[in-house]
C-alpha positions in Angstrom: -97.8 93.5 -51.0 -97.9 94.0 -55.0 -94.1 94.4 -54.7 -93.1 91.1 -53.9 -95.3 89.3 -56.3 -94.3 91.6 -59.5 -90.5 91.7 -58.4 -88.7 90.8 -61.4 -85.3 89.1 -61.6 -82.1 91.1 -61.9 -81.0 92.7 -65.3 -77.6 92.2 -64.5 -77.2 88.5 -63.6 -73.8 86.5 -63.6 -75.1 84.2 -66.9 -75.2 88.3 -68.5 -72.0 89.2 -67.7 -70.2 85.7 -69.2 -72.7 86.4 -72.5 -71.4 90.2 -72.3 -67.5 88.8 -72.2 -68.0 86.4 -74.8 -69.3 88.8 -77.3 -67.0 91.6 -76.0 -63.9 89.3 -76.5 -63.5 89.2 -80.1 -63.1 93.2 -80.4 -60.7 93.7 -77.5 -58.8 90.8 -79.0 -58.9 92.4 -82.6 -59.2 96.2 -81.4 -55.5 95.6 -79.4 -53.4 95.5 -82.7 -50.3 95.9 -80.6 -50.4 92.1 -79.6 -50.7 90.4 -82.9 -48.5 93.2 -85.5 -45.5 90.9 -85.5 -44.4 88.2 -88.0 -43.4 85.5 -85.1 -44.0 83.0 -84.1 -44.9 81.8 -87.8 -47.2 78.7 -88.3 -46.8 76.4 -91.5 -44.9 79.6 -93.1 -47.8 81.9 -92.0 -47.2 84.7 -90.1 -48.4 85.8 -87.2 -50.4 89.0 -88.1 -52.0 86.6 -90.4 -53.0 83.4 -88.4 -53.7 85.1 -85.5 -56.5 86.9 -86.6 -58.0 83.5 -88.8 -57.6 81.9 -85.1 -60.5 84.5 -84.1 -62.7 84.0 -87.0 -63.1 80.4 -85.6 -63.3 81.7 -81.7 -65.3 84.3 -82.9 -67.9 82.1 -84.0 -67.7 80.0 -80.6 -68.2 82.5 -78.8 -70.8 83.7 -80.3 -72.5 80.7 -80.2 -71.6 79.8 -76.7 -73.7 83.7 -75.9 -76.8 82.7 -77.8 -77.2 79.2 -76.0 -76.7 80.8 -72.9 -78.9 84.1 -73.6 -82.0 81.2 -74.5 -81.2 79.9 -71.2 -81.7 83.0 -69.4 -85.1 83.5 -71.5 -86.2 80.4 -71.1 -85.1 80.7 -67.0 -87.1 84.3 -66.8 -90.0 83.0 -68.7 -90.6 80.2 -66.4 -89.6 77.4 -68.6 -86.9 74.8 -68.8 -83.5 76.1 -67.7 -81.9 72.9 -70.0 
């Protein structure tokens, strides 16, 4: 049965979908300008509009960072290798 030995693993896998929401976070949270045009709450005299958006610089870069450790874990897991 050639199927079964060359079946190859999902596309679509649950490890995808949290890379997918960590990169896809960032634009909904930036894209949905209704939620962050305000002045308050104001931090250290900044407002909102302002420090809301240098909050996602930083969880921007998490994020994105988080997705590529996990997307060499899925390579490495597909290739065979070390899951670690």
């Amino acid at each position: 049965m050639p199927d079964e030995i060359d079946a190859k693993p999902p596309v679509v896998t649950p490890m995808r979908v949290v890379i997918a929401l960590c990169l896809l976070a960032p634009f909904v949270a930036m894209l949905w300008v209704g939620s962050y045009a305000k002045v308050d709450p104001t931090f250290i005299g900044i407002p909102f509009f302002y420090w809301y958006q240098m909050l996602w610089v930083l969880l921007s870069t998490s994020l994105t960072m988080i997705a590529y450790k996990l997307w060499q874990r899925d390579q490495r897991a597909r290739k065979g290798g070390a899951s670690a």
